[in-house]
N, CA, C and O of each residue as an XYZ file, in Angstrom:
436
protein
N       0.844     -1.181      0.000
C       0.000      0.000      0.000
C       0.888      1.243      0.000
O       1.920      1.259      0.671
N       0.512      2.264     -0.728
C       1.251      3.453     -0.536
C       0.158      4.658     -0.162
O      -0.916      5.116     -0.551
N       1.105      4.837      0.789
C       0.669      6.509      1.222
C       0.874      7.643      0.491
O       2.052      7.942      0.294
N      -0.126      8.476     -0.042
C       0.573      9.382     -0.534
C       0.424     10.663      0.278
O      -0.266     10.760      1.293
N       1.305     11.849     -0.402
C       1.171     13.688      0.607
C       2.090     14.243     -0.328
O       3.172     13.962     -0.843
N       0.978     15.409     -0.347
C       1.357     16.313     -1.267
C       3.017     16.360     -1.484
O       3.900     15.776     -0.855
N       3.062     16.877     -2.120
C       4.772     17.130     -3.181
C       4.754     18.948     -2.442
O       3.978     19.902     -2.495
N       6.131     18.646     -1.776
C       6.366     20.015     -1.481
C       6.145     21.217     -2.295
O       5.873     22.347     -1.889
N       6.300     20.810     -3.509
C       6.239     21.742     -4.703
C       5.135     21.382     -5.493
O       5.313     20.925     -6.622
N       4.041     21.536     -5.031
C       2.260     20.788     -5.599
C       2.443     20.925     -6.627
O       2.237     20.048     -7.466
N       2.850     21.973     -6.854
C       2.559     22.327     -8.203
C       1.412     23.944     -8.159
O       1.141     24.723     -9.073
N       1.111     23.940     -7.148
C      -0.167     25.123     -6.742
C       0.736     25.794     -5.443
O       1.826     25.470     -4.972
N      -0.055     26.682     -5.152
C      -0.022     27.478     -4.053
C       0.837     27.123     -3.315
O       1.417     26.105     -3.691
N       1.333     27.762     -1.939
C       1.559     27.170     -0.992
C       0.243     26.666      0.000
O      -0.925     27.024     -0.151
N       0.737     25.790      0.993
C      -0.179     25.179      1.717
C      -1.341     24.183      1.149
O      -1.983     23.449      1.900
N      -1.457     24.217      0.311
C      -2.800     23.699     -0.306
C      -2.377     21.822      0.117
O      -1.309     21.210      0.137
N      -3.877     21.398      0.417
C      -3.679     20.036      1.375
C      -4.222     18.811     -0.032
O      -4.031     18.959     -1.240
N      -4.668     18.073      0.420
C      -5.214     17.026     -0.308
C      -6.025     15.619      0.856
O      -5.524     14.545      1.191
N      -7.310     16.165      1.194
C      -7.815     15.366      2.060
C      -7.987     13.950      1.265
O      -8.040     13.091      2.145
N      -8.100     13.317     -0.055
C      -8.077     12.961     -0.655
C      -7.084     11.348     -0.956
O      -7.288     10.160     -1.202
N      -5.938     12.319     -0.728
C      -4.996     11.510     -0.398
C      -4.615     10.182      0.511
O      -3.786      9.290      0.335
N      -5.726     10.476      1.721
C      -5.651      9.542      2.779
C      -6.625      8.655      2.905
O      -6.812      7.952      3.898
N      -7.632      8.671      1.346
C      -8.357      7.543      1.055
C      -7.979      6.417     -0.090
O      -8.703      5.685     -0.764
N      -6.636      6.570     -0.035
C      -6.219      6.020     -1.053
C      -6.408      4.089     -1.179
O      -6.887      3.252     -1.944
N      -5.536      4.185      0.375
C      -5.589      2.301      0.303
C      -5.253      1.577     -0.375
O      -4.989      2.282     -1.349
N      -4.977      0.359     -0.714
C      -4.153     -0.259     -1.878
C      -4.678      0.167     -3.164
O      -5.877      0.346     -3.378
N      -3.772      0.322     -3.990
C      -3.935      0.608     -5.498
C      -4.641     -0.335     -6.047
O      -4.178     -1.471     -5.941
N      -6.093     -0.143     -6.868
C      -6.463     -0.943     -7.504
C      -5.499     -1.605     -8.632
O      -4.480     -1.052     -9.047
N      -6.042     -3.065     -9.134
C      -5.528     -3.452    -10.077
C      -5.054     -2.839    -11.736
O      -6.250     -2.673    -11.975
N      -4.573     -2.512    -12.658
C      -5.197     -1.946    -13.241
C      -6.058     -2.702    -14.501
O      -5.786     -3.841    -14.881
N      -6.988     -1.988    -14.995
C      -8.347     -2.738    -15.518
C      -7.375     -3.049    -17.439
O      -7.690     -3.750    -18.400
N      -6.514     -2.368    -17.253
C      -5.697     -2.845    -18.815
C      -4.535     -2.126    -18.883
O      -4.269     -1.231    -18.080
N      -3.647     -2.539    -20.012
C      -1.963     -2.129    -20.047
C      -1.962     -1.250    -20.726
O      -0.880     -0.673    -20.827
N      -3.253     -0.649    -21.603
C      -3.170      0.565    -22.292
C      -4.931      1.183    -22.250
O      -6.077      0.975    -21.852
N      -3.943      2.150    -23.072
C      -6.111      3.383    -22.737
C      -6.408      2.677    -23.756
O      -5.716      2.508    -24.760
N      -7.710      2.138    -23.461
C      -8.517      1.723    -24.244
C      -9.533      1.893    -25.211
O      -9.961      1.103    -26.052
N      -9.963      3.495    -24.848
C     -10.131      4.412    -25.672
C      -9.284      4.767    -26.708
O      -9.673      4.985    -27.855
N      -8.019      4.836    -26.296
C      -6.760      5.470    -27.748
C      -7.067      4.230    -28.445
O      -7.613      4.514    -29.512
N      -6.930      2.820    -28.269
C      -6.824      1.364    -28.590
C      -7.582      1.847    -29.579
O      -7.177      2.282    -30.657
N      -9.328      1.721    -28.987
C     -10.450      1.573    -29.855
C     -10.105      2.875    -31.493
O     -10.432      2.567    -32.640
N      -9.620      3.830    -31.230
C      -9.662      4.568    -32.352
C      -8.102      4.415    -33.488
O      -7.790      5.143    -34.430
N      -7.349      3.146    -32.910
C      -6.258      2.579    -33.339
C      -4.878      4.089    -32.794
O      -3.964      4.668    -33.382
N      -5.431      4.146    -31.523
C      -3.918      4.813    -31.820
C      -3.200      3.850    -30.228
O      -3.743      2.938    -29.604
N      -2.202      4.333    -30.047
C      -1.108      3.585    -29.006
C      -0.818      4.526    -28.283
O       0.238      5.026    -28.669
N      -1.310      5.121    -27.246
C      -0.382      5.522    -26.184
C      -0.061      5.412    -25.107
O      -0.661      4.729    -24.278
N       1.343      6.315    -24.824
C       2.191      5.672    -24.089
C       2.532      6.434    -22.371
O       3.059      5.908    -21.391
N       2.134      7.447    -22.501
C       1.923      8.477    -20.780
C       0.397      7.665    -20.870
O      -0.568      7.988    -21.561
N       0.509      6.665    -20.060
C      -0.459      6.105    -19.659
C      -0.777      7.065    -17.549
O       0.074      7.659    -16.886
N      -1.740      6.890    -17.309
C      -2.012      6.970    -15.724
C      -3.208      5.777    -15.508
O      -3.909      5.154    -16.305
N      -3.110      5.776    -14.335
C      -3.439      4.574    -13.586
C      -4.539      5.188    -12.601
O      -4.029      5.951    -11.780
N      -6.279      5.003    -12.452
C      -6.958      5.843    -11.469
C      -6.843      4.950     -9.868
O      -7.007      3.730     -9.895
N      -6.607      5.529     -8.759
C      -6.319      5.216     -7.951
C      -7.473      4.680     -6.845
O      -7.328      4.217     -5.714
N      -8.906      4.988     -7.800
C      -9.851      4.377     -7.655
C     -10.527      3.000     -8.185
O     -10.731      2.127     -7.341
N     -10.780      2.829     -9.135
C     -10.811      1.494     -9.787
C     -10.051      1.069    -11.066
O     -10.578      0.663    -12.101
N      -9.001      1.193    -10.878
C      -8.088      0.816    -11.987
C      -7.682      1.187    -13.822
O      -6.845      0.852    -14.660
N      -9.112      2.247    -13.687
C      -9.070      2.514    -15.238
C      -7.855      3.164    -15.584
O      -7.399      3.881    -14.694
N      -6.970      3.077    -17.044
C      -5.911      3.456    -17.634
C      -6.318      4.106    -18.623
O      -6.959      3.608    -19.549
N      -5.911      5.565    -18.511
C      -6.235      6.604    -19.410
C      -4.969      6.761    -20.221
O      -4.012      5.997    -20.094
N      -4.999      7.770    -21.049
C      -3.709      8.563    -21.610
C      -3.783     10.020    -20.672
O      -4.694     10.529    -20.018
N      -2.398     10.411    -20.941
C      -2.624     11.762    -20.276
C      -3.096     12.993    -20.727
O      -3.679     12.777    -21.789
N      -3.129     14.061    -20.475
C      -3.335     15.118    -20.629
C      -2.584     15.824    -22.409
O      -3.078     16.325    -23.419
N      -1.420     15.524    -22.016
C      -0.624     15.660    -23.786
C      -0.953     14.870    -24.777
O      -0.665     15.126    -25.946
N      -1.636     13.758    -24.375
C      -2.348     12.599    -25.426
C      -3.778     13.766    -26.299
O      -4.182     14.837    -25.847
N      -4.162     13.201    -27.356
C      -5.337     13.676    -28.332
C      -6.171     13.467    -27.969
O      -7.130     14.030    -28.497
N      -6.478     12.402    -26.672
C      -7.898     12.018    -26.160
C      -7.979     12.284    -24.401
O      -8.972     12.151    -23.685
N      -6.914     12.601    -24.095
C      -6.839     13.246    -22.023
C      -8.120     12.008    -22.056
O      -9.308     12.332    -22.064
N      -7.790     10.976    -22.069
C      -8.762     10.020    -21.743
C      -8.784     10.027    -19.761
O      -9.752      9.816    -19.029
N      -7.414     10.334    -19.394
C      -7.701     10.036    -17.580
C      -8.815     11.065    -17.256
O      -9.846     11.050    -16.584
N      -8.151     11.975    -18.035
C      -9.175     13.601    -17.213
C     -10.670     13.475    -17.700
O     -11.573     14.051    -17.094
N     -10.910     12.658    -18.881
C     -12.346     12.396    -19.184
C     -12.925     11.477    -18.442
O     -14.141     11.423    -18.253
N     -11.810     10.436    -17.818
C     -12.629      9.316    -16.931
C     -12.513     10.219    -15.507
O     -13.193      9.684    -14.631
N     -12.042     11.070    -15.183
C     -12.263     11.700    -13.707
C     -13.271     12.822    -13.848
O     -13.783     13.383    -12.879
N     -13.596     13.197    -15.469
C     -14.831     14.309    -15.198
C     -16.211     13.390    -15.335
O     -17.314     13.800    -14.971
N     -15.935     11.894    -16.002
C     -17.262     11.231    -15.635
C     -17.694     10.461    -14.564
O     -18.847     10.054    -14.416
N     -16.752     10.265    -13.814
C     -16.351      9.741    -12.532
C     -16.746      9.994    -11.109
O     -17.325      9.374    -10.217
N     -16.155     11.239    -11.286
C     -15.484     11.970    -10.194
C     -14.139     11.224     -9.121
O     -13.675     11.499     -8.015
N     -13.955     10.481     -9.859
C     -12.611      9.718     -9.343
C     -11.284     10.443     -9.219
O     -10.500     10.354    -10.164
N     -10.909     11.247     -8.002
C      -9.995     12.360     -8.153
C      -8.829     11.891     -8.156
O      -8.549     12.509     -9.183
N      -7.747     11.265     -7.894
C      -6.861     10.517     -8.171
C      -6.233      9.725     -9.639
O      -6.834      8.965    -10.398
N      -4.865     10.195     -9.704
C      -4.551      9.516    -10.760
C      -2.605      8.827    -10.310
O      -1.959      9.138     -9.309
N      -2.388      8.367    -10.865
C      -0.691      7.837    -10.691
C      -0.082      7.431    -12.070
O      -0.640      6.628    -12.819
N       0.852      7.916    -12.290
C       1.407      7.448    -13.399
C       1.531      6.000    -13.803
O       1.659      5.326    -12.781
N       1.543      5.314    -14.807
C       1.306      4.324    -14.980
C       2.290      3.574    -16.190
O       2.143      2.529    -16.824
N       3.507      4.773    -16.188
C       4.526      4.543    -16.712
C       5.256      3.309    -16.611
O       5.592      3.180    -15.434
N       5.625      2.414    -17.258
C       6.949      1.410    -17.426
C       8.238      2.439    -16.431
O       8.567      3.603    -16.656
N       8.663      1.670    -15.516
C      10.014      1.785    -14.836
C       9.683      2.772    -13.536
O      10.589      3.257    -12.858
N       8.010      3.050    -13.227
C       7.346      3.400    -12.404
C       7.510      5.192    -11.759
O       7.989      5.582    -10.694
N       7.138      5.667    -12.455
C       7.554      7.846    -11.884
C       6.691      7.438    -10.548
O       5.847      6.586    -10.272
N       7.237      8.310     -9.997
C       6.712      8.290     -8.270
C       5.501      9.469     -8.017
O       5.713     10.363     -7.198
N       4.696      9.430     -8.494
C       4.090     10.694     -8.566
C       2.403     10.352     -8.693
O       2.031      9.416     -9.402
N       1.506     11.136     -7.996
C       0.506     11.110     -8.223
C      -0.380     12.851     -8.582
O       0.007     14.013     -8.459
N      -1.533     12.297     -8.999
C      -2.378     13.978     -9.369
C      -3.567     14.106     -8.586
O      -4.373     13.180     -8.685
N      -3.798     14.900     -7.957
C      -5.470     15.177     -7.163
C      -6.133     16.153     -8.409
O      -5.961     17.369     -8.328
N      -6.633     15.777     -9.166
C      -7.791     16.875    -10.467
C      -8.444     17.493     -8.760
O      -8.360     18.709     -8.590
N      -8.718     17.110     -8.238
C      -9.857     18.036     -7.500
C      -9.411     19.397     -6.809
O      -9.976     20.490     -6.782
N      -7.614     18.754     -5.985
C      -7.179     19.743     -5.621
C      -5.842     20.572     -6.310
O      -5.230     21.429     -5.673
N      -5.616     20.321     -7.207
C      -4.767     20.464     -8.287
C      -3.045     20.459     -7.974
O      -2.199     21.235     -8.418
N      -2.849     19.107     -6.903
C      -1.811     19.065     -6.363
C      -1.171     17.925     -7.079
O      -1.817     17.235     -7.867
N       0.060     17.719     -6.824
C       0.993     16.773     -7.143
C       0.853     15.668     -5.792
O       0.231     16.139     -4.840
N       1.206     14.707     -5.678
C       1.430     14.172     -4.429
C       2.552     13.226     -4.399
O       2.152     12.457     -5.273
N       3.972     12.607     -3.909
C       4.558     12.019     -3.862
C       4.337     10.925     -2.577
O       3.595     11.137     -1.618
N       5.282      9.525     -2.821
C       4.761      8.544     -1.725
C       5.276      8.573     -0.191
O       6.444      8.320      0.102
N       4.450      8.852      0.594
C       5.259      9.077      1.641
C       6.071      8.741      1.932
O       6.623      9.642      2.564
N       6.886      7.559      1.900
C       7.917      6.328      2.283
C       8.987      6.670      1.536
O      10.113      6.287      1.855
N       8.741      7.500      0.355
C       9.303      8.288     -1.056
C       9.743      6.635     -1.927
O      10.506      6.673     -2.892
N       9.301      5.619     -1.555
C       8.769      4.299     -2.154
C       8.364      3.961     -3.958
O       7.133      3.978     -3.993
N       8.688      3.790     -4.819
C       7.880      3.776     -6.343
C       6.447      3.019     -5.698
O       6.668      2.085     -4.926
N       5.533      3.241     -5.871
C       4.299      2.516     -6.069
C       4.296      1.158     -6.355
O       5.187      1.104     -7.202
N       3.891      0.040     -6.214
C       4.245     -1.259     -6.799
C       3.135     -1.646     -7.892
O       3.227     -2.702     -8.517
């Protein structure tokens, strides 16, 4: 299980929290090895994220389809984690527009 808390450098403001964060609990599985959305319209990509709620795998934000940010505006699933090969340590709160790193400073498993 990983803990996550904000990234000294959120990315926002100072102070800004992430109550969010401390509902995390083990990482779901994830539901596939690529967005499945990019799949369906034949494309491949590769900044995959991982929702920290039920496992869906989006593309990111620089992708043609921000498939994560479309599954967290139909969702409301605020959590995301990179879902990169060789594992970035990093997570996103959409709600509170923070960064969050693992407490343990741990890669995610």
């Amino acid at each position: 299980m990983t803990e996550w808390v904000v990234r000294p450098d959120g990315g926002r403001p100072q102070g800004r929290g992430c109550p969010h964060a401390a509902d995390t609990g083990s990482a779901p599985a994830p539901q596939s090895r690529v967005c499945l959305e990019c799949s369906a319209q034949g494309r491949e990509e590769k900044r995959l994220r991982l929702c920290l709620t039920c496992g869906h795998v989006g593309c990111s934000d620089s992708a043609p389809g921000a498939h994560a940010t479309a599954h967290y505006e139909s969702s409301g699933h605020p959590l995301v984690r990179s879902a990169e090969p060789g594992g970035e340590a990093w997570a996103w709160c959409y709600v509170d527009e923070v960064f969050l790193r693992p407490r343990d400073g741990r890669l995610p498993q």
